[in-house]
C-alpha positions as CSV (number, residue, x, y, z in Angstrom):
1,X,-124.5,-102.7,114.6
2,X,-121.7,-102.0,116.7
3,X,-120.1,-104.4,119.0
4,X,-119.3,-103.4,122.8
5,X,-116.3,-105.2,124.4
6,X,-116.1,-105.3,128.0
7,X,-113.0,-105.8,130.2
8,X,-113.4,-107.5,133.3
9,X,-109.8,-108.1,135.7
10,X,-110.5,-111.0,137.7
11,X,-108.1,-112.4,140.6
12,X,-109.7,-114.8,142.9
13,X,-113.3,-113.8,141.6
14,X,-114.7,-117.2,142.3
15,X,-117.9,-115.6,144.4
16,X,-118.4,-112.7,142.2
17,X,-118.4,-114.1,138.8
18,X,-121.7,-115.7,138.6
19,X,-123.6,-112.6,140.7
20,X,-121.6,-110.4,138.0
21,X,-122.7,-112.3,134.8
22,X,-126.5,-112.7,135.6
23,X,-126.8,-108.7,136.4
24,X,-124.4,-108.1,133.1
25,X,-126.6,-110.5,131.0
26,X,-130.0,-108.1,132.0
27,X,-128.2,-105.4,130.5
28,X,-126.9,-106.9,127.6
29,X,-130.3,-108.1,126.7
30,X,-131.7,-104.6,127.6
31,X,-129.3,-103.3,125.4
32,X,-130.3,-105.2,122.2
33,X,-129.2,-102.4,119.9
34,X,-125.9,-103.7,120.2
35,X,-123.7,-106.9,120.0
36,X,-121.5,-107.7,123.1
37,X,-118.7,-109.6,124.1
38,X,-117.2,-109.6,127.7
39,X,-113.3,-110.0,128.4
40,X,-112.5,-111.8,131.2
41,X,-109.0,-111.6,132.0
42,X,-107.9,-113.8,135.3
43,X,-104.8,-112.4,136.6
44,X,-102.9,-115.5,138.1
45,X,-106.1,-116.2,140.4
46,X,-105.3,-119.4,142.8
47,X,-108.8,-120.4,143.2
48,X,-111.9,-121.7,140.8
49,X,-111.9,-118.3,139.0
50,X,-110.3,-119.8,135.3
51,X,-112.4,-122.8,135.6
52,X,-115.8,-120.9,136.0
53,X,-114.6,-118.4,133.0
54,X,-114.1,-121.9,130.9
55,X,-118.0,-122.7,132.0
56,X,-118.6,-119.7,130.7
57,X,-116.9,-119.2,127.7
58,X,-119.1,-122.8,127.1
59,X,-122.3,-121.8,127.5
60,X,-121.8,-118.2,126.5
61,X,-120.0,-117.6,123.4
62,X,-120.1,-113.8,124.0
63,X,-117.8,-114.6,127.3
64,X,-114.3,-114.6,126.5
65,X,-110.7,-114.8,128.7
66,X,-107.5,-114.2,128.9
67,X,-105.5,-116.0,131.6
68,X,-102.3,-114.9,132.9
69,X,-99.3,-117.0,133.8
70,X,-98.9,-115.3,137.7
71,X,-100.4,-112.5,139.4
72,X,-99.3,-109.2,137.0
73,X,-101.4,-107.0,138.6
74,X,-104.7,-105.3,137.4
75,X,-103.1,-102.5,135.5
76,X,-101.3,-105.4,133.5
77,X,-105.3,-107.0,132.9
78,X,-106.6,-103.3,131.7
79,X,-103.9,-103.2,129.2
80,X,-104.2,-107.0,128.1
81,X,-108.3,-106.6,127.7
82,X,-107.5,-103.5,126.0
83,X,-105.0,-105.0,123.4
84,X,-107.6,-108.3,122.5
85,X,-110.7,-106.4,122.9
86,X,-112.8,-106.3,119.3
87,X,-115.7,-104.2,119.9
88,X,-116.3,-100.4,118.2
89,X,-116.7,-99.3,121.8
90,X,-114.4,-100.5,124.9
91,X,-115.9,-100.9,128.6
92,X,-113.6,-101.7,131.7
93,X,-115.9,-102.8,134.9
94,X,-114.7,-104.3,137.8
95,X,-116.4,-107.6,138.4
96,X,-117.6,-107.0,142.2
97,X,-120.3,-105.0,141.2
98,X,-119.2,-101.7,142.8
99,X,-119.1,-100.4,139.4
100,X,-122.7,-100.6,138.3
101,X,-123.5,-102.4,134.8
102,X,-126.9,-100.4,134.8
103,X,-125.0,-97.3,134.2
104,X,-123.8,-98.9,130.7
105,X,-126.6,-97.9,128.9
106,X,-126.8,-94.8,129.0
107,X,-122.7,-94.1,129.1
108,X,-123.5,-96.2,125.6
109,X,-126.1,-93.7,124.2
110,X,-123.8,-90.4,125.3
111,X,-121.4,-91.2,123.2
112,X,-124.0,-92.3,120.4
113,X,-125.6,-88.9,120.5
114,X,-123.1,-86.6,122.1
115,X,-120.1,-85.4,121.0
116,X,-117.8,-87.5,123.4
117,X,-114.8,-89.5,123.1
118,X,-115.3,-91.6,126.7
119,X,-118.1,-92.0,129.1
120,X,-116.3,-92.2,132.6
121,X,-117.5,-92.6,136.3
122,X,-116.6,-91.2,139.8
123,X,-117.9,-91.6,143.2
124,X,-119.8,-89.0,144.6
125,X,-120.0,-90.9,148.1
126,X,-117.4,-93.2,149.9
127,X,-120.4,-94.4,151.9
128,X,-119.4,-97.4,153.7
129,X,-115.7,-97.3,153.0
130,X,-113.2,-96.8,156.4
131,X,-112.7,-93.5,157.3
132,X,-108.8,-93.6,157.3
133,X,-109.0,-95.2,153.8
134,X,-111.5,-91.9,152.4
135,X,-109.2,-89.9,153.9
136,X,-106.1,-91.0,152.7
137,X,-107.0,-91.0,148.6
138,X,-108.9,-87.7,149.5
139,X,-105.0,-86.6,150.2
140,X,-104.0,-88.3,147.5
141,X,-105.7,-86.4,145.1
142,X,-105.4,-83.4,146.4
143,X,-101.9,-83.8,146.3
144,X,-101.2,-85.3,142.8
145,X,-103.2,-82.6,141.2
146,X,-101.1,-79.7,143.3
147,X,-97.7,-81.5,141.7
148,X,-98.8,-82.4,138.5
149,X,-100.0,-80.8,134.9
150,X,-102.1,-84.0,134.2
151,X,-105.9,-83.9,136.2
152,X,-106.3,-86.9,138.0
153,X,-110.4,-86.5,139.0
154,X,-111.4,-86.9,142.7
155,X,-113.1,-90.4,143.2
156,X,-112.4,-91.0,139.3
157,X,-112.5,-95.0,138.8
158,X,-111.6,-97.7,135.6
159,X,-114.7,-97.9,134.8
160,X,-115.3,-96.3,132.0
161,X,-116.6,-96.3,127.9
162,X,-114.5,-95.4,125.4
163,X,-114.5,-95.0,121.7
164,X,-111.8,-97.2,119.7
165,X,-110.0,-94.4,118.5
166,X,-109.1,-93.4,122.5
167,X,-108.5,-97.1,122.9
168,X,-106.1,-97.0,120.1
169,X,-104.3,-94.1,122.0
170,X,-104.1,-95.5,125.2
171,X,-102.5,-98.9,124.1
172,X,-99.8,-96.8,122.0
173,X,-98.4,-95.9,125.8
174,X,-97.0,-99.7,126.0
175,X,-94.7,-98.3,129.8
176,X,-94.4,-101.4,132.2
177,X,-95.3,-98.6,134.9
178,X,-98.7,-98.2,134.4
179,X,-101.4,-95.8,136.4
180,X,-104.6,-95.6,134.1
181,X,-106.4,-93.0,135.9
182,X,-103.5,-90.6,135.0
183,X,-102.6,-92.6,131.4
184,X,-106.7,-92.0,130.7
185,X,-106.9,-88.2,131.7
186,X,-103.3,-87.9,129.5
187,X,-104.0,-88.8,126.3
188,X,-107.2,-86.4,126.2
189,X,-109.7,-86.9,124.4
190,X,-113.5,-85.4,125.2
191,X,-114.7,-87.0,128.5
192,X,-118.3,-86.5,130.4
193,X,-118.1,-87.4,134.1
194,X,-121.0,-89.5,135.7
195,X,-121.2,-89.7,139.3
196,X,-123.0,-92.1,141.5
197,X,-123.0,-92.8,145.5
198,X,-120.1,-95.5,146.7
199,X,-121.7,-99.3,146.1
200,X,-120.4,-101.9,148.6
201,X,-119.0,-105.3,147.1
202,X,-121.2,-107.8,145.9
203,X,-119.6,-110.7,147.1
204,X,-115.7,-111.5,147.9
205,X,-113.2,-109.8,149.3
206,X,-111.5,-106.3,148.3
207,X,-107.9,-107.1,146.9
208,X,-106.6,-103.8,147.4
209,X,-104.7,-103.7,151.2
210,X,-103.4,-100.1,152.5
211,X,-99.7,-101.2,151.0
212,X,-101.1,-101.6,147.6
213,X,-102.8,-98.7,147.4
214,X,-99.7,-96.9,148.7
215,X,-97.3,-98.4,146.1
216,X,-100.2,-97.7,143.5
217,X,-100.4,-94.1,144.7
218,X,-96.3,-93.8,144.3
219,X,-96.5,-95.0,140.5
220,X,-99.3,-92.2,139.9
221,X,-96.8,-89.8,142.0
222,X,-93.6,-90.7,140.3
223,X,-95.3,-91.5,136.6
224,X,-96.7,-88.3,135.9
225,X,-94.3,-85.8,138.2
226,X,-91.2,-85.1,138.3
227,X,-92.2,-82.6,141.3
228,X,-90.7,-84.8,143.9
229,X,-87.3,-84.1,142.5
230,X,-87.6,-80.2,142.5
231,X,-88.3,-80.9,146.3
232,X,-85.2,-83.0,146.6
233,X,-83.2,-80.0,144.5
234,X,-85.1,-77.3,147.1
235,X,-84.7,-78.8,149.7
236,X,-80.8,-79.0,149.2
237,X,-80.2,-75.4,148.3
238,X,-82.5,-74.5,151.4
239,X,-80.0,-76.5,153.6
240,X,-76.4,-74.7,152.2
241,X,-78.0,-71.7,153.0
242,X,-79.0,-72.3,156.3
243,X,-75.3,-73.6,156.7
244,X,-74.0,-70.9,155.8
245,X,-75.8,-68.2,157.7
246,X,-74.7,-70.4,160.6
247,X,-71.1,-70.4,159.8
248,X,-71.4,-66.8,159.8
249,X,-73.4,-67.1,162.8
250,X,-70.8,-69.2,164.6
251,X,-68.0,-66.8,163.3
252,X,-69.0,-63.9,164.8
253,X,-69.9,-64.6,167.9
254,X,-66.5,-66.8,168.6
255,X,-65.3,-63.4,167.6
256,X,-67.3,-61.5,170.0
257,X,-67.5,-63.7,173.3
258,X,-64.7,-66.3,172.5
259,X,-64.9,-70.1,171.7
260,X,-67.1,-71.6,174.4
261,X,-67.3,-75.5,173.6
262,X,-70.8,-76.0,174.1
263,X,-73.9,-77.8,172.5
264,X,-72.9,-80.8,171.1
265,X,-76.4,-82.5,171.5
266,X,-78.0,-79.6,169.3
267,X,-75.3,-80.5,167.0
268,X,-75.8,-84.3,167.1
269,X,-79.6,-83.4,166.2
270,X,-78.9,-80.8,163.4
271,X,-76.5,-83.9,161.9
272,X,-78.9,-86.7,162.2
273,X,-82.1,-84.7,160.8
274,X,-79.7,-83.6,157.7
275,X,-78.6,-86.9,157.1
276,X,-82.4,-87.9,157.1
277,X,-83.1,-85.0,155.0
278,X,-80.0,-86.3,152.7
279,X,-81.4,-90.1,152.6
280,X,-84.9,-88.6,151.8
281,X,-83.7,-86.9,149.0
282,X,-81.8,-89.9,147.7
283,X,-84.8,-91.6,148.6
284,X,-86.9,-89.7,145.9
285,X,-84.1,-89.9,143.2
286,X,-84.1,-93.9,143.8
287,X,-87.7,-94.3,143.2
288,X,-87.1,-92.4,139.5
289,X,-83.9,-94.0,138.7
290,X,-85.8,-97.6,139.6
291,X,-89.1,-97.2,137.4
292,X,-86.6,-96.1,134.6
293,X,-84.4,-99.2,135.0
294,X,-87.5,-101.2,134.7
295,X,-88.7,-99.5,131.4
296,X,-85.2,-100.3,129.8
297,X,-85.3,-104.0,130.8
298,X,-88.3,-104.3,128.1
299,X,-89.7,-107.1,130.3
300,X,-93.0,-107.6,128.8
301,X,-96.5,-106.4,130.8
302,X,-98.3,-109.4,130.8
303,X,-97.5,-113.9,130.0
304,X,-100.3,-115.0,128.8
305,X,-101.0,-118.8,129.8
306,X,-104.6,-119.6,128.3
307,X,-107.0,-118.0,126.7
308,X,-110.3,-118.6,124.6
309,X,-109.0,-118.8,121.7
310,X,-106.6,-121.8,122.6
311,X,-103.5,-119.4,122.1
312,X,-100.4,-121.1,123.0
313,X,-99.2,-118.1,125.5
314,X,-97.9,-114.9,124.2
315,X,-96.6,-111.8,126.0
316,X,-96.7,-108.3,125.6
């Protein structure tokens, strides 16, 4: 019988923890073909969120957690459930509900009787989600995929099932700057895409604010393209040559109609947007030179303060 693990990130998950395990218990009992065990992994939460995983892991023996010594972030959790998880088949699900457990089962008997490597879902609605926020990751996708060789799928979220040997693949990429959606789509593998329409939270509070999502979208950006720099290179050639046509420019008619001393506010402009060109550029080169200082300080992805199986700490 083959064991299903499931990954669930949890910061300040107090509300949504018991909603979350009564639906996931429906399924696991519905899917009595195979044995489960679900991942909990609190990322620093502040509130009651470690102490209900505890009342779980209790009463449950199938419940498990990890229990981070700060806030890491949830690409930190994926990697952590993904390092401790057991099962023949690996799950990540968000624990607000807006990824659907009822969908498990049959992601579970694709990859049974199909030849799949990973079973992962997208949104084919943002129904209910602000129109500035659809709009926004509608760019950013558009974008990404125009400046990079590695897919990233419109609407595309973590949750997904994978087989242990993509597991296995995915943790070999141990960089401290992580962006799954691209790390997932990277490593191959055969994926089949199921879509269903936007669900709304089922209790708590969205964690992601417009800044995070904008930092997230930068480490998809600058992790897998180095496009940004050919703009930085582009846009510097482009600039000498429109210099130089205007030297030429300048040279000949000073020849023609004299040396007038004339338009130093066009001039004033034409320095201050290249020297905003100039800190753009540098800009771009900063935000490379930055992630690649951070991948040589080998500062580990995750502390690990608790855990189920009464671990003294750890890090990865």
């Amino acid at each position: 019988m083959h064991m299903i693990s499931v990954i669930i990130p949890c910061f300040n998950e107090e509300e949504a923890l018991p909603v979350y395990y009564e639906a996931m218990t429906k399924v696991m009992e519905q899917m009595d073909m195979a044995e489960f065990e679900l991942l909990f992994v609190d990322d620093g939460s502040t509130d009651r969120t470690l102490g209900i995983l505890k009342s779980l892991n209790k009463r449950d023996e199938r419940c498990r957690y990890l229990s981070f010594s700060r806030n890491f972030g949830k690409e930190a959790a994926i990697y952590a459930g993904l390092g401790n998880a057991k099962g023949d088949y690996v799950a990540i699900m968000d624990v607000d509900l807006q990824d659907p457990p009822s969908l498990l089962p049959k992601m579970y008997e694709i990859l049974e009787n199909e030849e799949y490597d990973s079973v992962a879902t997208k949104r084919s609605t943002r129904t209910g989600e602000p129109k500035i926020r659809s709009f926004l990751s509608e760019s950013f996708y558009k974008f990404i995929n125009r400046i990079s060789k590695t897919e990233i799928v419109n609407g595309a979220r973590d949750y997904r099932l994978m087989k242990r040997k993509m597991v296995d693949a995915v943790l070999e990429m141990s960089e401290y700057n992580r962006f799954s959606k691209g790390i997932f789509q990277w490593v191959g593998f055969r994926t089949k895409w199921l879509e269903y329409e936007n669900v709304e939270r089922a209790a708590g509070e969205t964690k992601w604010s417009m800044r995070k999502l904008f930092l997230y979208s930068l480490e998809g950006i600058t992790g897998f393209s180095v496009a940004p720099l050919s703009l930085a290179s582009i846009a510097g050639v482009l600039f000498c040559l429109i210099s130089f046509l205007m030297i030429v420019v300048i040279v000949v008619r000073t020849l023609i109609w004299g040396d007038p001393v004339s338009g130093w506010p066009s001039l004033v402009c034409i320095i201050f947007m290249v020297g905003g060109i100039q800190l753009f550029c540098t800009g771009i080169v900063g935000q490379y030179l930055s992630k690649t200082y951070l991948e040589t300080k080998h500062r580990p992805i995750f502390i690990l303060k608790d855990s189920s199986e009464d671990k003294d700490g750890g890090a990865l």
